[in-house]
VOPAGU-2260 file (C-alpha; in pm, 1 decimal, decimal comma):
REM VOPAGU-2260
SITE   aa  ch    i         X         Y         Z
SITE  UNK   A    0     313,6    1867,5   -1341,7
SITE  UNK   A    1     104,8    1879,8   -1032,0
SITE  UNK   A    2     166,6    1555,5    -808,8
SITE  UNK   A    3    -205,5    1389,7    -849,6
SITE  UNK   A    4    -169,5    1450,3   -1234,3
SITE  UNK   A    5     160,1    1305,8   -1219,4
SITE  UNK   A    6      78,7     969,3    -994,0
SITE  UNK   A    7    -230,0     947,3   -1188,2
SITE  UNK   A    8       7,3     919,0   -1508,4
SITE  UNK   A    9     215,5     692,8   -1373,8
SITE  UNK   A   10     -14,5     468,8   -1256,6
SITE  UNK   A   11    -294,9     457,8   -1511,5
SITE  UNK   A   12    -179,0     559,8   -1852,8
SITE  UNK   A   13      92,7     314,0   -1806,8
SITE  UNK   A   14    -130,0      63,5   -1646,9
SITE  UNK   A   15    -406,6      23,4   -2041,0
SITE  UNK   A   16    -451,2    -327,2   -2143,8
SITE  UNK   A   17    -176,6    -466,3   -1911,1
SITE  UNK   A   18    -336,7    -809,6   -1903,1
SITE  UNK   A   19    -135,9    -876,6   -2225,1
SITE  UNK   A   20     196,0    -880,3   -2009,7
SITE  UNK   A   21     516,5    -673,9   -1985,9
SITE  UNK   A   22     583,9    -611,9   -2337,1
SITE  UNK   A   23     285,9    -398,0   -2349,8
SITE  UNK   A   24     363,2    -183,0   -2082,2
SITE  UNK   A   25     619,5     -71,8   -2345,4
SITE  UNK   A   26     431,5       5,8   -2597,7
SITE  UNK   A   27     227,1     241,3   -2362,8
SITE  UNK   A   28     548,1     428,2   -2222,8
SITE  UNK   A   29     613,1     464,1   -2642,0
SITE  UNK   A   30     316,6     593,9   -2742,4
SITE  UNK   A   31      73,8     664,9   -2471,6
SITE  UNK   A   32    -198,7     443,7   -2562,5
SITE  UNK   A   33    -260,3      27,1   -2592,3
SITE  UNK   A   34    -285,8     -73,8   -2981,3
SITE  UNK   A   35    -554,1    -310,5   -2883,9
SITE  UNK   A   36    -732,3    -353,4   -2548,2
SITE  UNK   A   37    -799,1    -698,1   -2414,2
SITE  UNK   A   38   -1100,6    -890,9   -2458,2
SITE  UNK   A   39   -1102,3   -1172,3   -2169,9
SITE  UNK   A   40   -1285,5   -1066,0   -1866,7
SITE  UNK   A   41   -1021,8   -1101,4   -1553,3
SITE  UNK   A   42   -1204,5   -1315,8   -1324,7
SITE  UNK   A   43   -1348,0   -1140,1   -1053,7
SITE  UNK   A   44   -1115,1    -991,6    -709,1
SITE  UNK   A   45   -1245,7    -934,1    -401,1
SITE  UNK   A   46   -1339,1    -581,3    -295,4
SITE  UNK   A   47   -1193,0    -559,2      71,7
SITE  UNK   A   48   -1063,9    -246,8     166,0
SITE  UNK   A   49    -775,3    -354,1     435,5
SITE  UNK   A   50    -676,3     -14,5     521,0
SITE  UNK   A   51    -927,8     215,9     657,9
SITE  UNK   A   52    -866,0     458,9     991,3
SITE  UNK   A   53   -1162,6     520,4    1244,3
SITE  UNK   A   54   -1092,6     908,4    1380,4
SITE  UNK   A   55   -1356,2    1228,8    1505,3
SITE  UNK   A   56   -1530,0    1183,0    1186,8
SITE  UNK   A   57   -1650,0     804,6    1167,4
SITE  UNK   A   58   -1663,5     571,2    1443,8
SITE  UNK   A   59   -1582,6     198,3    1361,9
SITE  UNK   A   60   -1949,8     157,7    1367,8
SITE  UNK   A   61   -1991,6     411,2    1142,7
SITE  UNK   A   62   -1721,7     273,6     914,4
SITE  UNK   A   63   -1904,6    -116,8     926,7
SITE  UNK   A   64   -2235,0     106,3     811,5
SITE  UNK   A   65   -2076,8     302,8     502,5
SITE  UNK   A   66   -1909,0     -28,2     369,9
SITE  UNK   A   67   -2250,8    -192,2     369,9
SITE  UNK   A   68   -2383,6     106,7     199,8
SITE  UNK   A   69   -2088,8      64,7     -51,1
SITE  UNK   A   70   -2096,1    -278,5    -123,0
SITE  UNK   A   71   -1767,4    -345,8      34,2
SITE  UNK   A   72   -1713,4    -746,8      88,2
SITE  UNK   A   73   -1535,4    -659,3     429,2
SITE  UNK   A   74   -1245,1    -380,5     545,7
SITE  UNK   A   75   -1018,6    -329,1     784,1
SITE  UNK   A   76   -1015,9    -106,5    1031,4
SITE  UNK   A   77    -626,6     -10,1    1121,8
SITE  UNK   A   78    -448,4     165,8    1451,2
SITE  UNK   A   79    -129,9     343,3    1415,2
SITE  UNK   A   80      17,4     212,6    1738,5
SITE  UNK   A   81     182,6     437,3    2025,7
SITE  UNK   A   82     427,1     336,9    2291,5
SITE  UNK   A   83     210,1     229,8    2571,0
SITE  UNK   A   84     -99,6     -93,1    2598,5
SITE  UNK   A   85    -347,2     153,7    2655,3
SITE  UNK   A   86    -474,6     278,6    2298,2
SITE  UNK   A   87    -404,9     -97,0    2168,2
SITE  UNK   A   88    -655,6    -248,5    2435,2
SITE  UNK   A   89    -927,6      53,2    2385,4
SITE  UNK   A   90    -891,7     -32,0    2003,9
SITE  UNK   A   91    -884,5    -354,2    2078,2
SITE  UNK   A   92   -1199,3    -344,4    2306,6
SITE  UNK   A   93   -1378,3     -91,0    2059,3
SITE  UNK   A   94   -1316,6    -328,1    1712,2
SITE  UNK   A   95   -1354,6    -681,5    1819,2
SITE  UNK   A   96   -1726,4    -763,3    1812,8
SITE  UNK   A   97   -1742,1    -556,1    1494,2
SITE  UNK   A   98   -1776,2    -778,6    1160,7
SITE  UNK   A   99   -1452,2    -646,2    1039,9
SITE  UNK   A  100   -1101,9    -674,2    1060,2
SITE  UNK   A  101    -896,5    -529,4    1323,3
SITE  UNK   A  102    -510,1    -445,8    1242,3
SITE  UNK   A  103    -173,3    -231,8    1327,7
SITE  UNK   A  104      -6,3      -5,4    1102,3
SITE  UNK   A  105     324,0     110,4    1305,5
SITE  UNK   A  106     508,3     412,0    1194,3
SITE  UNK   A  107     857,0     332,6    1242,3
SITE  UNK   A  108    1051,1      -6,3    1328,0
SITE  UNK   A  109    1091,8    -140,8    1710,7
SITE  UNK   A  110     775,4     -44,2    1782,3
SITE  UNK   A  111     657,5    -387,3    1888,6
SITE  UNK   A  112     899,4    -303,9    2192,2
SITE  UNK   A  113     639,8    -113,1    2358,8
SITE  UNK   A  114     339,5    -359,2    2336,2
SITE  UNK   A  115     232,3    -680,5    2517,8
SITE  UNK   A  116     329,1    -927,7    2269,4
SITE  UNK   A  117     -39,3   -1091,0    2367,7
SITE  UNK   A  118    -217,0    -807,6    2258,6
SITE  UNK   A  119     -20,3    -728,3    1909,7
SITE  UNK   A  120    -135,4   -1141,0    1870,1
SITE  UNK   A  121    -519,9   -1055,3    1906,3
SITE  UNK   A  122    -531,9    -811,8    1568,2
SITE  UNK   A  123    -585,2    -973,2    1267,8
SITE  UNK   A  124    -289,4    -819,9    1052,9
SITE  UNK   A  125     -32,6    -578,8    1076,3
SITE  UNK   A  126      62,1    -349,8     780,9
SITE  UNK   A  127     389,4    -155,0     764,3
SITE  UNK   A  128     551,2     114,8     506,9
SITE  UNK   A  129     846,2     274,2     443,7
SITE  UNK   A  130     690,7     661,9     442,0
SITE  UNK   A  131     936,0     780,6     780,9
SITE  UNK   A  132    1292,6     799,1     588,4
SITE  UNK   A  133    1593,1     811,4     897,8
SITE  UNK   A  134    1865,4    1057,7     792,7
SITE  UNK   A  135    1752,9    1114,2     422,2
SITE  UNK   A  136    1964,3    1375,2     302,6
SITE  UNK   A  137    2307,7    1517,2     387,6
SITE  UNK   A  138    2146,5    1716,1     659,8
SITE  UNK   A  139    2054,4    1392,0     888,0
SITE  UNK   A  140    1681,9    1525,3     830,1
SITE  UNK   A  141    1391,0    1226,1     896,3
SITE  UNK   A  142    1214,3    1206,8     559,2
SITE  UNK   A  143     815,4    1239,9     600,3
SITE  UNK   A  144     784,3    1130,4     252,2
SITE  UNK   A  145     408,2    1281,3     198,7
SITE  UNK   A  146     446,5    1567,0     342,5
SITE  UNK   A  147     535,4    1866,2      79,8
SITE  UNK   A  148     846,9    2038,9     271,3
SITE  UNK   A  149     995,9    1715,0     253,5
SITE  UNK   A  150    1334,1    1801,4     140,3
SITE  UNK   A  151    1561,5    1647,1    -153,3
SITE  UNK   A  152    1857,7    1789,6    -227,1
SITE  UNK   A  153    1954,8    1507,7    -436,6
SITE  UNK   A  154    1773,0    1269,4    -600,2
SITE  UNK   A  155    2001,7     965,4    -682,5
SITE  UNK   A  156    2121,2    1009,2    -347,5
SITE  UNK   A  157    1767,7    1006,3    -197,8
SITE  UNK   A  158    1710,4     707,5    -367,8
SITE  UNK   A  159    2031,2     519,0    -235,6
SITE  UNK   A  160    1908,4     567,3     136,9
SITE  UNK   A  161    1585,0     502,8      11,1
SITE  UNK   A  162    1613,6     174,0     -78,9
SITE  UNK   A  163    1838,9      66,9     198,5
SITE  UNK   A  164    1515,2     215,2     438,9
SITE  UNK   A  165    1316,8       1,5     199,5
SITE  UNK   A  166    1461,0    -350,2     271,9
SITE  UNK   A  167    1525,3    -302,1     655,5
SITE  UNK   A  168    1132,7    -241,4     657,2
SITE  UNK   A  169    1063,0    -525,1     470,7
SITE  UNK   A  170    1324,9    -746,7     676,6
SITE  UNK   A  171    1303,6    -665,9    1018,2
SITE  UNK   A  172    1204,8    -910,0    1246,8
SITE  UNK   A  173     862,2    -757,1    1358,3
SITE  UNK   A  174     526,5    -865,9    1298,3
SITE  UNK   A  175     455,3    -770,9     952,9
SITE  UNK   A  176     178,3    -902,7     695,6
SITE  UNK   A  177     153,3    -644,9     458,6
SITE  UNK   A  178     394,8    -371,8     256,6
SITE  UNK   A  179     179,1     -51,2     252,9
SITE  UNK   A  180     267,0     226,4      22,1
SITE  UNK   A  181     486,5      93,3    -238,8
SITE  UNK   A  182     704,7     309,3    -472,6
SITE  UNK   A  183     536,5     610,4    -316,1
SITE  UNK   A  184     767,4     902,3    -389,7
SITE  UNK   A  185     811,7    1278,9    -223,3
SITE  UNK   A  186     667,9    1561,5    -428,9
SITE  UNK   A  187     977,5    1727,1    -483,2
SITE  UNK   A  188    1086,9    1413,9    -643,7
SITE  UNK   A  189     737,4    1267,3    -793,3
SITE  UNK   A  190     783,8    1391,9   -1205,9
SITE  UNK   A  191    1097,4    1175,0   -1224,8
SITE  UNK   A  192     902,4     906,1   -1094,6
SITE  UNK   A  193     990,6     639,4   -1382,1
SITE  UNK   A  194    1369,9     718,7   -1432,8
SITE  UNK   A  195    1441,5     680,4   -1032,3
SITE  UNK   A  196    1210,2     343,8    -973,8
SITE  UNK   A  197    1425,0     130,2   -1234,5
SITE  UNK   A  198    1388,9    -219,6   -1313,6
SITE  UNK   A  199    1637,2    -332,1   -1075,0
SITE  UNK   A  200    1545,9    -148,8    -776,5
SITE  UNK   A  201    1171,7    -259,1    -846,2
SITE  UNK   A  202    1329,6    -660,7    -851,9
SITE  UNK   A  203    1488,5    -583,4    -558,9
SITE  UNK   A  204    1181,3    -494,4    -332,4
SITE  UNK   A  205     978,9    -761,7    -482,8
SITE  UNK   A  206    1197,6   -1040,8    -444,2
SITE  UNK   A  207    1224,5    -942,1     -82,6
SITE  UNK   A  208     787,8    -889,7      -4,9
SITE  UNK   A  209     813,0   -1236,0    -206,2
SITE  UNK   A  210    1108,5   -1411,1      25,2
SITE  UNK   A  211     955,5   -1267,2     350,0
SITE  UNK   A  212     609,7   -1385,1     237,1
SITE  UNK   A  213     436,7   -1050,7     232,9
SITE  UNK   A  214     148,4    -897,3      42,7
SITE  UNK   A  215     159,0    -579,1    -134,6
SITE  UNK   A  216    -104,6    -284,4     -94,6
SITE  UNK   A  217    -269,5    -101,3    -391,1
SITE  UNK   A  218    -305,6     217,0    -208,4
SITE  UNK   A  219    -589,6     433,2    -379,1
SITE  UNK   A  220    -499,1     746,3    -129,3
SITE  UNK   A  221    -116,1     718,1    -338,2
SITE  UNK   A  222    -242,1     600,3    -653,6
SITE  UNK   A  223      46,0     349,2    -637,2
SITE  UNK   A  224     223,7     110,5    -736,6
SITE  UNK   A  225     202,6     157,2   -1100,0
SITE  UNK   A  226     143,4    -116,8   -1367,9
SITE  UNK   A  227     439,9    -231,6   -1460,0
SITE  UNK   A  228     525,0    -308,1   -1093,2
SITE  UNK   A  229     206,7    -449,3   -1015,5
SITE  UNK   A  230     242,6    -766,2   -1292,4
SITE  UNK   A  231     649,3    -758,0   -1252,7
SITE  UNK   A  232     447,8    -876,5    -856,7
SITE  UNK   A  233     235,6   -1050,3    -977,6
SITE  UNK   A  234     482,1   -1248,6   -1237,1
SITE  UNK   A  235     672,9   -1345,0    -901,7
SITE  UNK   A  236     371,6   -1466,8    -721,8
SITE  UNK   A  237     320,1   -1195,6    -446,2
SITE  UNK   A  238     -43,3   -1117,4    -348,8
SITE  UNK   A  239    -179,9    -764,7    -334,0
SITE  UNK   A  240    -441,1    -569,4    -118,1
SITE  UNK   A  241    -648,1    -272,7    -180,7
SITE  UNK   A  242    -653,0      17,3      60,0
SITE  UNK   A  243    -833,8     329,2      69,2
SITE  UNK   A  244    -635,7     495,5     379,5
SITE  UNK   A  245    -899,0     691,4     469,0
SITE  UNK   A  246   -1023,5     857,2     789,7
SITE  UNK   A  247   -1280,7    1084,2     619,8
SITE  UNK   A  248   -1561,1    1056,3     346,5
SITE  UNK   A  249   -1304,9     936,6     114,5
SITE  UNK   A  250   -1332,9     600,7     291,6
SITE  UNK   A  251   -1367,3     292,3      61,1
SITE  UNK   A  252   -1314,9     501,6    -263,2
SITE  UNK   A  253   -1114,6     222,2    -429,0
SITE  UNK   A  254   -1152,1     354,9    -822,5
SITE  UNK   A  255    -779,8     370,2    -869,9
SITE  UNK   A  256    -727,7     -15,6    -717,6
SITE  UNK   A  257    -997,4    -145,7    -877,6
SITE  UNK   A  258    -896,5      12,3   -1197,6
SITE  UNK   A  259    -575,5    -104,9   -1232,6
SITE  UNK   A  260    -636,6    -420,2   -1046,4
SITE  UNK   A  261    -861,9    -491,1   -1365,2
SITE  UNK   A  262    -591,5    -356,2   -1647,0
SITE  UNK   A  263    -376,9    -588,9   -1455,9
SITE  UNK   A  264    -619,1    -845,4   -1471,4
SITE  UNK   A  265    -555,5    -937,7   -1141,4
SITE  UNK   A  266    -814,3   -1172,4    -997,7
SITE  UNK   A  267    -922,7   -1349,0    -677,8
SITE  UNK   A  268    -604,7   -1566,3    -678,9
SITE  UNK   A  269    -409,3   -1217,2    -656,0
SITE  UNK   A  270    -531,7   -1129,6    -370,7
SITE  UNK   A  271    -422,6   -1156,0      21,4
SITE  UNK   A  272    -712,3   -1263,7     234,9
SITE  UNK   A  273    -646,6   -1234,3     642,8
SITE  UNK   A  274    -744,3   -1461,5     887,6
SITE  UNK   A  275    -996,6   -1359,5    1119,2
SITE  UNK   A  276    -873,2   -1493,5    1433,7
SITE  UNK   A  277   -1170,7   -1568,0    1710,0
SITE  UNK   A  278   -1279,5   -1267,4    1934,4
């Protein structure tokens, strides 16, 4: 099974008539299909798309134009960071008087080290994942976990480090607002998708976005987290996000989010909503 297909499968065949709750989510797994979908109407969520890149093919301007278009409520338009003030104040500079968010998505942890505190305080959010894996396999190799050649010579073992990477992202002591990417899996790994995320590991990275206050994103580029996840969140009281992470035409395509934000029946209430802090 190709990757998409396979994410697509985990995510939305699992995800029919989950506003019924968790026992449902069963029967799907069982038999592939909801006995009975669900009548009530989930009340409406917002449609802000919190995690959109501006690159050589659409300027933020460009970006505030297309979500208009779209019928986007409001996005956000996201830096990955480097090591110096520079790019942050040109971003900075370039965003601020646009009616949009502004925010940081940093690659790996300590990178706050390298920025003017004052500056990382002027964006409006910061969103972090766990996608850069730090010795990942017996052979000390950094995991790029979307990347194809990234190699797994062991699953279980993966998995292990995995989750260890997981919780030091989710606990460091660095400006953080959101948890990008969840459940996201290699594609040498991706088919065994619902034996390796088990119940308890899932528990364990929710109860930790939940103790350190953080939102979740419903990243349409991944087509994760699945269903199951999503109302074991949702159950615990975490909010969620939608993100596109797009830097091309395939900005604000949000079919997968809103999709299973609706099976869900996640609502307005679900959601994390930023601050916009004054310009």
């Amino acid at each position: 099974m190709r990757r998409k297909e396979f994410i697509k499968s985990a995510g939305i065949m699992l995800a029919s008539g989950m506003t019924v709750g968790l026992s449902h989510v069963e029967e799907i797994k069982a038999t592939g299909q909801p006995s009975a979908m669900p009548t009530d109407e989930p009340k409406p969520f917002p449609v802000y798309d919190l995690h959109v890149h501006a690159s050589q093919a659409q300027s933020p301007r460009q970006i505030i134009e297309k979500a208009e278009k779209m019928g986007i409520q409001m996005c956000g338009i996201i830096l990955n960071p480097g090591r110096t003030d520079d790019s942050l104040l040109r971003f900075i500079n370039e965003v601020k008087d646009l009616p949009c968010y502004m925010a940081l998505q940093p690659m790996q942890m300590g990178w706050s080290a390298y920025l003017s505190k004052e500056l990382i305080e002027k964006v409006d959010y910061i969103i972090m994942d766990p996608q850069t894996v730090p010795n990942s396999n017996k052979y000390g190799d950094t995991a790029y976990i979307w990347r194809h050649d990234c190699y797994i010579p062991d699953a279980e073992e993966f998995m292990k480090i995995n989750m260890k990477h997981y919780l030091a992202v989710i606990n460091n002591p660095e400006p953080m607002d959101i948890f990008g990417w969840p459940l996201f899996l290699p594609p040498a790994i991706a088919p065994l998708y619902l034996r390796l995320w088990t119940k308890e590991r899932m528990e364990q990275i929710i109860e930790a976005v939940r103790k350190r206050g953080l939102a979740l994103e419903i990243n349409d580029l991944a087509r994760t987290p699945h269903a199951e996840f999503i109302l074991m969140a949702k159950k615990a009281g975490v909010k969620f996000v939608f993100g596109s992470d797009a830097r091309d035409h395939r900005t604000f395509r949000l079919d997968y989010c809103k999709q299973i934000a609706s099976l869900c029946g996640l609502n307005e209430n679900d959601f994390f909503i930023p601050v916009r802090k004054k310009r």
